[in-house]
C-alpha positions as CSV (number, residue, x, y, z in Angstrom):
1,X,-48.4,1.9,19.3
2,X,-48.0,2.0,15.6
3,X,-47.6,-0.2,13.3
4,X,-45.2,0.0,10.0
5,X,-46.9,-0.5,6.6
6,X,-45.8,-2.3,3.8
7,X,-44.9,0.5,1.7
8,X,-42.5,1.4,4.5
9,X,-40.8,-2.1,5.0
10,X,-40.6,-2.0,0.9
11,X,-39.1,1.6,1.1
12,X,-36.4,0.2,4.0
13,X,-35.3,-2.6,1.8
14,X,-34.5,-0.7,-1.4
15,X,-32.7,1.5,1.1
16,X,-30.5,-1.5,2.4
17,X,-30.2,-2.6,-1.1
18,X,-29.0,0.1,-2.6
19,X,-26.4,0.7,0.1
20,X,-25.4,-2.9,-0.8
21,X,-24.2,-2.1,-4.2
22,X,-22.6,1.7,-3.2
23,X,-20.2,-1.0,-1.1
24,X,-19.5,-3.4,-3.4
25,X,-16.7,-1.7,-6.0
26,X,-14.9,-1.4,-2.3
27,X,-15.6,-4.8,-1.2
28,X,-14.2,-6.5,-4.0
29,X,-11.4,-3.9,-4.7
30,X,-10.0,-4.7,-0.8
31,X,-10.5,-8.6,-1.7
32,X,-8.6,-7.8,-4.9
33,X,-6.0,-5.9,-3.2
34,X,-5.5,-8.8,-0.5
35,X,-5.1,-11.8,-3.0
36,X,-2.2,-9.5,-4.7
37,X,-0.5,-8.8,-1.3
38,X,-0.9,-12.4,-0.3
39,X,0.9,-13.2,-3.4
40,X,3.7,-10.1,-3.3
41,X,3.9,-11.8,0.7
42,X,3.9,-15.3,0.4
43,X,7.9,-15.8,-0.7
44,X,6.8,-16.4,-4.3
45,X,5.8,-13.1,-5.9
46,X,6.7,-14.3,-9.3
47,X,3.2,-16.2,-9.2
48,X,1.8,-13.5,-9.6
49,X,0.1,-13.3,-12.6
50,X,0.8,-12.1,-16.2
51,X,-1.5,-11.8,-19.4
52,X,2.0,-10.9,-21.8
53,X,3.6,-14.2,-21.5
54,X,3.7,-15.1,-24.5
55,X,2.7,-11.9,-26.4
56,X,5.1,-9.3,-28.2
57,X,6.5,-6.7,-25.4
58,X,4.3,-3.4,-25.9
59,X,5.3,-1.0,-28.5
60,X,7.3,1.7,-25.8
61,X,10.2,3.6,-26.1
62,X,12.5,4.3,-23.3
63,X,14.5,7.9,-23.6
64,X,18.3,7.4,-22.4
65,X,19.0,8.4,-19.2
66,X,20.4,12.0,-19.6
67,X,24.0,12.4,-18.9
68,X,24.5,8.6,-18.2
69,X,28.0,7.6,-20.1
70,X,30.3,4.3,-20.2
71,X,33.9,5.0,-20.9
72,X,33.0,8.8,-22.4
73,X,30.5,7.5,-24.8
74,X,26.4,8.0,-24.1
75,X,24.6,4.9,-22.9
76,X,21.5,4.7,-25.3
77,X,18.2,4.3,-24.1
78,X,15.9,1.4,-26.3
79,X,13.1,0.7,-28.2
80,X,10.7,-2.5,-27.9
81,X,12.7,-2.8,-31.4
82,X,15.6,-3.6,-29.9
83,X,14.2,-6.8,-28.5
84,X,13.3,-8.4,-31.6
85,X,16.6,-8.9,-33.2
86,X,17.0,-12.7,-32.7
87,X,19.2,-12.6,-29.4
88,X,17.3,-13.6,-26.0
89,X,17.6,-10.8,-23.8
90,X,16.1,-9.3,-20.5
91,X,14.6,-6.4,-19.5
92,X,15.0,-5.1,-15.7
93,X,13.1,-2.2,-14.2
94,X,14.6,-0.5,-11.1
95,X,14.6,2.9,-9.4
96,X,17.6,4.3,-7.2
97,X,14.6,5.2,-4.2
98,X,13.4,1.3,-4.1
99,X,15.5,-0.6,-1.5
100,X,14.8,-4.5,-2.8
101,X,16.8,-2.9,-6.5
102,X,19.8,-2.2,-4.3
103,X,19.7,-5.5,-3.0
104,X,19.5,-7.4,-6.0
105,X,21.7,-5.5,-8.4
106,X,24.9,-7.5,-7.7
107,X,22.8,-10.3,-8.8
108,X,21.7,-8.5,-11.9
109,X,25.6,-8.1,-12.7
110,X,25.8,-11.7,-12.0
111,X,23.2,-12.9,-14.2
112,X,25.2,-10.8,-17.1
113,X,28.5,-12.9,-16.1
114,X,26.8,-15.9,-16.1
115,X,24.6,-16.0,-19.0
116,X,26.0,-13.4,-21.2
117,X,22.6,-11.8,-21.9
118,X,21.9,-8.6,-22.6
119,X,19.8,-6.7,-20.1
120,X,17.8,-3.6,-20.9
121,X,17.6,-1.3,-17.9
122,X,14.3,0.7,-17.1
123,X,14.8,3.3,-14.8
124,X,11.6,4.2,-13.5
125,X,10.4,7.4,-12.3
126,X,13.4,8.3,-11.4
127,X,15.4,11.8,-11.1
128,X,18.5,11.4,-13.8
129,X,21.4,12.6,-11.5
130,X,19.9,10.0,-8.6
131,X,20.1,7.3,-11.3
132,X,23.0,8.0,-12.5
133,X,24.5,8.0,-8.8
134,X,22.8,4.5,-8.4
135,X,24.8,3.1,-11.4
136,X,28.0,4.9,-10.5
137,X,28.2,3.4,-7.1
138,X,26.7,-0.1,-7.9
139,X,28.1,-0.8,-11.0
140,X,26.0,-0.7,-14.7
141,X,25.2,-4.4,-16.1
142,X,23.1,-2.8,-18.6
143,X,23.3,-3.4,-22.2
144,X,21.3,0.0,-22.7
145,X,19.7,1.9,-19.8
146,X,16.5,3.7,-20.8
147,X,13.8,5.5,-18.5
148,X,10.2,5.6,-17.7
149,X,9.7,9.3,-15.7
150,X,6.1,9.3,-15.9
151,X,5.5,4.8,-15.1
152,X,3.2,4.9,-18.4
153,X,5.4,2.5,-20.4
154,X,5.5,0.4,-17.1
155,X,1.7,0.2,-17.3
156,X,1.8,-1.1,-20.5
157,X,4.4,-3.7,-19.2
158,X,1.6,-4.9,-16.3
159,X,4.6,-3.9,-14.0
160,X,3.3,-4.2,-10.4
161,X,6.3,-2.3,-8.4
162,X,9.9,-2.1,-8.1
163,X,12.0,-4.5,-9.2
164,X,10.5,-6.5,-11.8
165,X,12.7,-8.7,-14.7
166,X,11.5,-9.7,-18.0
167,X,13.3,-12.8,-20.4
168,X,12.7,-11.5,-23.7
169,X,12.7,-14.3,-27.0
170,X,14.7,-13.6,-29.8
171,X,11.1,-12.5,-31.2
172,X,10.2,-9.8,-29.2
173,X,8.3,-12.1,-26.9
174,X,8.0,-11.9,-23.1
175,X,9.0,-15.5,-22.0
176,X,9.2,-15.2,-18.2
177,X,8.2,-12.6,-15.4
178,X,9.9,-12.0,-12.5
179,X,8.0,-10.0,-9.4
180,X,10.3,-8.6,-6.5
181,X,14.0,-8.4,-6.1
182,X,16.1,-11.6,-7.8
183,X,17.6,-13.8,-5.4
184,X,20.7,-16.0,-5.5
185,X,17.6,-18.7,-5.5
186,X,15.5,-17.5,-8.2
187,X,18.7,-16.7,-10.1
188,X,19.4,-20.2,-10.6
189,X,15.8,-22.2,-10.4
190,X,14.3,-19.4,-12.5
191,X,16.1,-16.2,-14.1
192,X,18.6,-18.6,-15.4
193,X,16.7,-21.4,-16.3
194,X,13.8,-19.3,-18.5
195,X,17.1,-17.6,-20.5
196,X,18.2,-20.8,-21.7
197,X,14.3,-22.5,-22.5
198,X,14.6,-19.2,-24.9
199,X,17.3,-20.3,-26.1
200,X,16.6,-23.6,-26.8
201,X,13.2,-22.6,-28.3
202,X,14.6,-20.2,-30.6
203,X,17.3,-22.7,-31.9
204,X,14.3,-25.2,-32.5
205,X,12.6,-23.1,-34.3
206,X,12.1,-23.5,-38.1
């Protein structure tokens, strides 16, 4: 019978070690990726969190949606710019492929009725003629409908997946986040709500 030395218990333990740390990137990637689907899950996805509340929207520009038009004349696309011109406004990104934006839209041209805001579409890698279609046959509450074929600008935005709203303050400022598709709910407890604390903050202001 023989019997192990020390060396090679030593030798066995940096072995187990080392595999340790070759799974931990993955280990706390999957825990990572579980708190975020919990979250996206649990009813309430607008919990998730968001570092740009507060912050100036990032400095992107969204190319008009080619061919796109409103009574003969060319919907523009928009510049974070445009958001910083003293009016409150929202910015919504959607994609004519994601089935949550088809369900929410009619609440989209709802929140436009109801508040008066402007929203700023983002259509998100996207093909042109399928957004277009989108619009066509859902109807176009957009102020300005610009696009994001590549999802970089969206990455700027900490944009999670289709849909997701932003308020905007007259300042260029993102005041509220939205996660997932609105709802008649969040319409009135949230979208609704966080428009008008913009408002009332920018007519406070000195």
């Amino acid at each position: 019978m023989s019997i192990s030395s020390g060396n090679e218990k030593d030798t066995s333990t940096a072995r187990a070690g080392g595999r340790s740390w070759v799974f931990a990137p993955l280990i706390i990637f999957v825990v990572m990726a579980g708190l975020f689907a919990f979250a996206l899950t649990s009813g309430d996805p607008s919990k998730l969190p968001s570092a740009l509340i507060g912050r100036a929207v990032p400095q992107t520009d969204f190319p008009a949606l080619e061919g796109l038009l409103d009574n003969g004349q060319a919907v523009s696309g928009f510049h974070a710019a445009d958001l910083a011109k003293g009016r409150v406004s929202v910015v919504n990104f959607w994609a004519s492929w994601c089935g949550p934006c088809i369900e929410e839209h009619p609440l989209l041209i709802a929140l436009k009725a109801r508040s008066g805001v402007d929203i700023y579409g983002v259509n998100y890698k996207d093909q042109p003629k399928a957004g277009r279609r989108f619009l066509g046959r859902y109807g176009n509450p957009f102020t300005a409908v610009g696009t994001d074929r590549a999802g970089r600008n969206a990455i700027e935005w900490g944009v999670y997946g289709m849909p997701e709203t932003f308020v905007i303050d007259g300042a260029g400022r993102i005041a509220f986040k939205h996660v997932g598709p609105i709802s008649e709910e969040s319409l009135k407890s949230k979208l609704l709500p966080a428009i008008e604390a913009a408002r009332a903050a920018k007519s406070s202001s000195p």
